[in-house]
PARO-523846 format. One record per residue (C-alpha): residue in one letter; x, y, z. Coordinates in steps of 0.1 Angstrom, whole numbers, plus 5000, padded with zeros to 4 digits. Example, Ala and Ser with C-alpha at 12.3 -4.5 7.8 and 13.67 -1.06 7.14 Angstrom:
BEGIN
(pt 'A',(5123,4955,5078));
(pt 'S',(5137,4989,5071));
//
This chain:
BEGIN
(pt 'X',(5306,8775,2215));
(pt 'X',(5346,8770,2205));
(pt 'X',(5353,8758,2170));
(pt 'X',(5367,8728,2166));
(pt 'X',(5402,8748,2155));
(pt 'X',(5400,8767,2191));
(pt 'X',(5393,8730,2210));
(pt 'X',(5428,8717,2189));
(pt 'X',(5446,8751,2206));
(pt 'X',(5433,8748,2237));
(pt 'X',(5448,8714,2241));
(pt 'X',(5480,8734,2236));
(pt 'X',(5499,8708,2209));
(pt 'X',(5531,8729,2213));
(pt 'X',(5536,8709,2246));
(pt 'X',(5535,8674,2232));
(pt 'X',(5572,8667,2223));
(pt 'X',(5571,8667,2264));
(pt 'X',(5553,8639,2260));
(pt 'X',(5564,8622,2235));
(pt 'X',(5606,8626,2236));
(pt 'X',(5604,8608,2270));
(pt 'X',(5584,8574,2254));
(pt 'X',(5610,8573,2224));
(pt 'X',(5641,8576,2246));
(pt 'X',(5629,8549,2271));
(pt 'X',(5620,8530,2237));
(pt 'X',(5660,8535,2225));
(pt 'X',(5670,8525,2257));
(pt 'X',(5648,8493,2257));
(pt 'X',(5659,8487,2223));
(pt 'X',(5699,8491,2238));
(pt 'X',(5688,8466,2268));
(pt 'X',(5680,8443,2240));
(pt 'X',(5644,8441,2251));
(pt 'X',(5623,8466,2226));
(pt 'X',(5589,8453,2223));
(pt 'X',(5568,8476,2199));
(pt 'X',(5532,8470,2216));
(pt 'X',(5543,8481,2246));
(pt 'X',(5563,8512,2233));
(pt 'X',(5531,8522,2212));
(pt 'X',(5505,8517,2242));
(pt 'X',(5529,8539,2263));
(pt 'X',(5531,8566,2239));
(pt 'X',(5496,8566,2239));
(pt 'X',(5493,8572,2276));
(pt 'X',(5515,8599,2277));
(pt 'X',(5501,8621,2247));
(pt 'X',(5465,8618,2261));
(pt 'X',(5480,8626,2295));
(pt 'X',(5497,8659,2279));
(pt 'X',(5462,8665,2264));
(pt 'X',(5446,8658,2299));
(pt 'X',(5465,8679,2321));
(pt 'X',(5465,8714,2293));
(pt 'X',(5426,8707,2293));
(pt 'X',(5427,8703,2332));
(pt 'X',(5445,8734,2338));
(pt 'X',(5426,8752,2312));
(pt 'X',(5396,8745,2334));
(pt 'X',(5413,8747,2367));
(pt 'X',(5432,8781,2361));
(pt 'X',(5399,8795,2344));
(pt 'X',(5374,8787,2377));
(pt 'X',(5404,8810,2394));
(pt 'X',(5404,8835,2371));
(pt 'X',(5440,8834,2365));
(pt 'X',(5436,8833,2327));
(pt 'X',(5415,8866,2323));
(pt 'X',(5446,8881,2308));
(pt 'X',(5474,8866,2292));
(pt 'X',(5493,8864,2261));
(pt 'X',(5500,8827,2253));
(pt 'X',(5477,8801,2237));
(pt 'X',(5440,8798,2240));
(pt 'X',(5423,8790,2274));
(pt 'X',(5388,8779,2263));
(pt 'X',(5378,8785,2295));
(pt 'X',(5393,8821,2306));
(pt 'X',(5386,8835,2272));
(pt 'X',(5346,8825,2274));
(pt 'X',(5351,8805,2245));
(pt 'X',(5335,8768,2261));
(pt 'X',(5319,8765,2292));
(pt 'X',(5340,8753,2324));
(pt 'X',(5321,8721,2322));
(pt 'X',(5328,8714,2287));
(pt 'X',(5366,8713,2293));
(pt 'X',(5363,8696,2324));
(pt 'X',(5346,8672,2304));
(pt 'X',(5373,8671,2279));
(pt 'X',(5398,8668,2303));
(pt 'X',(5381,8635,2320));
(pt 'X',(5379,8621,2286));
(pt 'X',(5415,8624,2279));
(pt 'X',(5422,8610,2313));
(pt 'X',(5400,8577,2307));
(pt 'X',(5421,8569,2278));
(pt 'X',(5450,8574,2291));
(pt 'X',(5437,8550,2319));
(pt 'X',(5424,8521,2293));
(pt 'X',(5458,8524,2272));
(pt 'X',(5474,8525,2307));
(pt 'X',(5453,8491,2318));
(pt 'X',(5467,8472,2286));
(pt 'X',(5495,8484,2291));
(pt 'X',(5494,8469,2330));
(pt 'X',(5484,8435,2314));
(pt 'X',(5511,8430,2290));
(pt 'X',(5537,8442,2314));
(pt 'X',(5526,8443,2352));
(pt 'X',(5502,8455,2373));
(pt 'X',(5529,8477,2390));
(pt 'X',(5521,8500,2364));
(pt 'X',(5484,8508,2375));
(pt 'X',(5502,8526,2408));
(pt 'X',(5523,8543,2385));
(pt 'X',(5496,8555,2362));
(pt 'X',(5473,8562,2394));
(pt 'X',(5501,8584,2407));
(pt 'X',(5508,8603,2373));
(pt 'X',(5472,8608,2368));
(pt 'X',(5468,8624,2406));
(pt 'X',(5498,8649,2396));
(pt 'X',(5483,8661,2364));
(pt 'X',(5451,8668,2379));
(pt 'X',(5470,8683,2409));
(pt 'X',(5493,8706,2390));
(pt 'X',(5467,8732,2392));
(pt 'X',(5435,8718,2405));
(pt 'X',(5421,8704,2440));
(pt 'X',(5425,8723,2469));
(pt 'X',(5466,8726,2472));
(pt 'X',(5476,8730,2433));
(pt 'X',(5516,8727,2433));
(pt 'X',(5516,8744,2404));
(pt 'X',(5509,8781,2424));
(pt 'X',(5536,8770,2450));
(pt 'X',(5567,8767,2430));
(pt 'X',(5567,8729,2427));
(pt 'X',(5558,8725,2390));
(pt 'X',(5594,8716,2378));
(pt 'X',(5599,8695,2402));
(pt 'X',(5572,8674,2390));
(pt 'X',(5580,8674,2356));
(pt 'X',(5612,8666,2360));
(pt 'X',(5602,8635,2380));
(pt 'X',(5570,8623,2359));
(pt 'X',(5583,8635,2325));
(pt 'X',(5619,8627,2331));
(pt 'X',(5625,8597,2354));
(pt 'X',(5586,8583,2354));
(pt 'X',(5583,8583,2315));
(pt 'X',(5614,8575,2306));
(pt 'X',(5623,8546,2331));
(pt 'X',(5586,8535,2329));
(pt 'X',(5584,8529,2296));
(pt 'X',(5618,8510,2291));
(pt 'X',(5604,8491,2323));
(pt 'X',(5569,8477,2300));
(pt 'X',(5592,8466,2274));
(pt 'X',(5622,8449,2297));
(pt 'X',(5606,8443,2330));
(pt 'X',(5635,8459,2347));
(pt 'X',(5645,8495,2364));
(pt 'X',(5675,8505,2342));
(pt 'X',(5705,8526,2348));
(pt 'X',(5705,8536,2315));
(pt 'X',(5672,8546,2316));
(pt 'X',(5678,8568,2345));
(pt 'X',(5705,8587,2329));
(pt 'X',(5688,8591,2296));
(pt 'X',(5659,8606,2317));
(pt 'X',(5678,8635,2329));
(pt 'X',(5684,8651,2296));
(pt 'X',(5644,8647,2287));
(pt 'X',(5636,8656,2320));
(pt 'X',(5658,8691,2319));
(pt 'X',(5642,8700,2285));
(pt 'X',(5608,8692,2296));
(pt 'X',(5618,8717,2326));
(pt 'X',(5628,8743,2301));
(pt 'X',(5594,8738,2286));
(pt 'X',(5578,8751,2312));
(pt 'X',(5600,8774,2325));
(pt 'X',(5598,8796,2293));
(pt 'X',(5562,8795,2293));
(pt 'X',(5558,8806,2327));
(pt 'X',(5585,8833,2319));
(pt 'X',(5560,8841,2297));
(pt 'X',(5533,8845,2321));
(pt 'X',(5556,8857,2351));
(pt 'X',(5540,8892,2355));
(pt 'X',(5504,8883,2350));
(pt 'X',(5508,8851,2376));
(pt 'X',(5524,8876,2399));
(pt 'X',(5492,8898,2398));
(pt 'X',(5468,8871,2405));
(pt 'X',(5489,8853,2432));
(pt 'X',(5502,8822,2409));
(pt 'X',(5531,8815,2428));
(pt 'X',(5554,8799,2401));
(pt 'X',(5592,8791,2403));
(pt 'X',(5591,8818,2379));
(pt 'X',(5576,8848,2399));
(pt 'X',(5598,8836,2432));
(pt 'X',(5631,8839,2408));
(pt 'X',(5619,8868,2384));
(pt 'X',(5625,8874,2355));
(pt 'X',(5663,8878,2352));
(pt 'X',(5671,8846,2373));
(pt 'X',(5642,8826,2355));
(pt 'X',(5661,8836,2320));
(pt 'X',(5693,8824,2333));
(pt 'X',(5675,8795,2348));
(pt 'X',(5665,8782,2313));
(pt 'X',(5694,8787,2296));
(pt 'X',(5713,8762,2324));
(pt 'X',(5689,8737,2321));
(pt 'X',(5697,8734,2282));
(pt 'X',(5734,8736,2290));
(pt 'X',(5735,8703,2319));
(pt 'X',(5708,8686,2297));
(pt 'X',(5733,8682,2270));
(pt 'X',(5763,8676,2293));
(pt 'X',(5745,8645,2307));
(pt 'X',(5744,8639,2271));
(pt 'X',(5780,8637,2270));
(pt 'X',(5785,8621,2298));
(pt 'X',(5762,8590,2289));
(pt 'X',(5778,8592,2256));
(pt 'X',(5816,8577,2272));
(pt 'X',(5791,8548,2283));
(pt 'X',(5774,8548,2251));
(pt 'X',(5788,8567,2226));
(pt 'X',(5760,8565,2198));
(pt 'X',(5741,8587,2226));
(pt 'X',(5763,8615,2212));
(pt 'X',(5739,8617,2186));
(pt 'X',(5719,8639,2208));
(pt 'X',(5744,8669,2203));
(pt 'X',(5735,8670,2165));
(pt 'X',(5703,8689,2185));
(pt 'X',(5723,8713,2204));
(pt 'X',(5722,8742,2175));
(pt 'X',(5685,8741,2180));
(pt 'X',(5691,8757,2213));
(pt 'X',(5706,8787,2200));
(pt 'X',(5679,8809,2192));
(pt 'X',(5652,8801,2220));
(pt 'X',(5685,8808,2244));
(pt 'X',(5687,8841,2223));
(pt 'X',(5654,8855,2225));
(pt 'X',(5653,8848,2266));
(pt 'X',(5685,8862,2274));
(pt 'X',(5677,8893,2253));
(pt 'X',(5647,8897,2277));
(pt 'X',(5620,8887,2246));
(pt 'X',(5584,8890,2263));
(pt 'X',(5553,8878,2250));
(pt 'X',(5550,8867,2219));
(pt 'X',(5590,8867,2209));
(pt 'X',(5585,8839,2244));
(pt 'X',(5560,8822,2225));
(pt 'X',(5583,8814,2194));
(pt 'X',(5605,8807,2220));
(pt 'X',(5587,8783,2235));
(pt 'X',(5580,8768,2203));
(pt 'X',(5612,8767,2196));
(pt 'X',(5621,8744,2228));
(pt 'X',(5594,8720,2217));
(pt 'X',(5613,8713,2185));
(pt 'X',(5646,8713,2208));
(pt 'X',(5631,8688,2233));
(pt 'X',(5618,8664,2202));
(pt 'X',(5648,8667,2182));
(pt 'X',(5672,8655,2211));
(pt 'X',(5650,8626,2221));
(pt 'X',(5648,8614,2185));
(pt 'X',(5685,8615,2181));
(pt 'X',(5689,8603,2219));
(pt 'X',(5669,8575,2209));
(pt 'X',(5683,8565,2179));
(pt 'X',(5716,8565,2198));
(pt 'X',(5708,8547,2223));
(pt 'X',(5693,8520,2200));
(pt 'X',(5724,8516,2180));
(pt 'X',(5747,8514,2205));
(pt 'X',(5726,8476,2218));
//
């Protein structure tokens, strides 16, 4: 039976500023557009944390039936280390996705109903990332998808409940987020690169190895925060975002230096705080400059 602290880890919190850095930037840039509405913003931040929490249980469960957790060094998988049964986390995971889905529906009803596609969609690629019968998680789609549902989907989306409107600026402020939430997960399956190998995990990671992965990471940081600049001649509050930039130093540090395991961990940790940091500051610049 896992304790209630091993139930907390195994929803991995390190990977929530994904989550929640795309809401407050699509919040600044609804708040720039003139039309921040703080219902909305709070319902859609709700939605994407217990999406985040959804998808880490789902591939906790997922990854576990395939026995590609058996042996790794990152956080704990409740169900590859034998700590709660399969069905338990599935369970968890189902739970996380129906509220997500009722904050999604009010959501839907004080915006527009376009939103229950979107939400349908997100849902299907969270559950899809490593589960069903084609996961695109083994086949070297994973950033693509977080860059789109992460970046693009949660950033434009949420400006869209409060605004009613597809936004430029939202777009452009979604590219930074997007490219951090990339980085995410690109350290953490630098992290896992040798172990996915072994068990047939095909990850962007394992296709690139680990030299090209490491150099991979540290050019996402670099173009997030040159979009920065360049929405910041637009917008120049937005160049509050660079105030983040000295955050990227060490995690860049540790994976060009060829860190493994649990130096990658602190690493990834360390992008967390990066990605959160930049989209409060985004945020807040994008808000001042309506």
């Amino acid at each position: 039976m896992a304790t209630p602290a091993q139930w907390v880890a195994g929803a991995r919190p390190r990977t929530l500023p994904a989550a929640l850095a795309p809401v407050l930037v699509g919040t600044g840039a609804a708040a720039a557009l003139d039309g921040f509405r703080l219902v909305p913003a709070l319902l859609a931040l709700l939605v994407a944390l217990a999406l985040q929490v959804a998808v880490n249980y789902a591939n906790d469960f997922s990854d576990g039936k395939r026995g590609t957790d058996a042996d790794r060094v990152g956080p704990m998988r409740l169900v590859g280390s034998g700590a709660a049964p399969a069905r338990q986390v599935l369970t968890a995971a189902l739970l996380s996705f129906a509220v997500a889905a009722g904050a999604g529906l009010a959501l839907a009803a004080l915006s527009s109903w376009w939103l229950v596609a979107v939400g349908a969609v997100c849902i299907a690629a969270a559950w899809t990332y490593t589960g069903g019968p084609l996961p695109y998680g083994y086949r070297a789609l994973g950033e693509v998808f977080v860059f789109v549902f992460f970046g693009l989907v949660a950033v434009a989306g949420t400006t869209f409940a409060q605004t009613g409107r597809v936004e430029g600026l939202a777009l452009a402020a979604a590219v930074p987020v997007g490219l951090l939430s990339v980085a995410l997960l690109v350290v953490n399956n630098l992290r896992d690169v040798e172990g996915d190998a072994q068990v047939g995990k095909r990850t962007l990671a394992v296709l690139l190895g680990a030299t090209r992965t490491r150099l991979f990471y540290v050019g996402l940081l670099a173009v997030a925060f040159a979009v920065v600049v360049a929405i910041g001649v637009v917008r120049p509050w937005a160049l509050l975002a660079l105030a983040a930039a000295p955050l990227a130093v060490p995690p860049s540090r540790v994976v060009l230096s060829g860190g493994r395991g649990p130096a990658l961990i602190a690493a990834l940790q360390a992008t967390g705080l990066l990605t959160l940091a930049t989209g409060v500051l985004l945020a807040a610049g994008l808000a001042l400059s309506g």
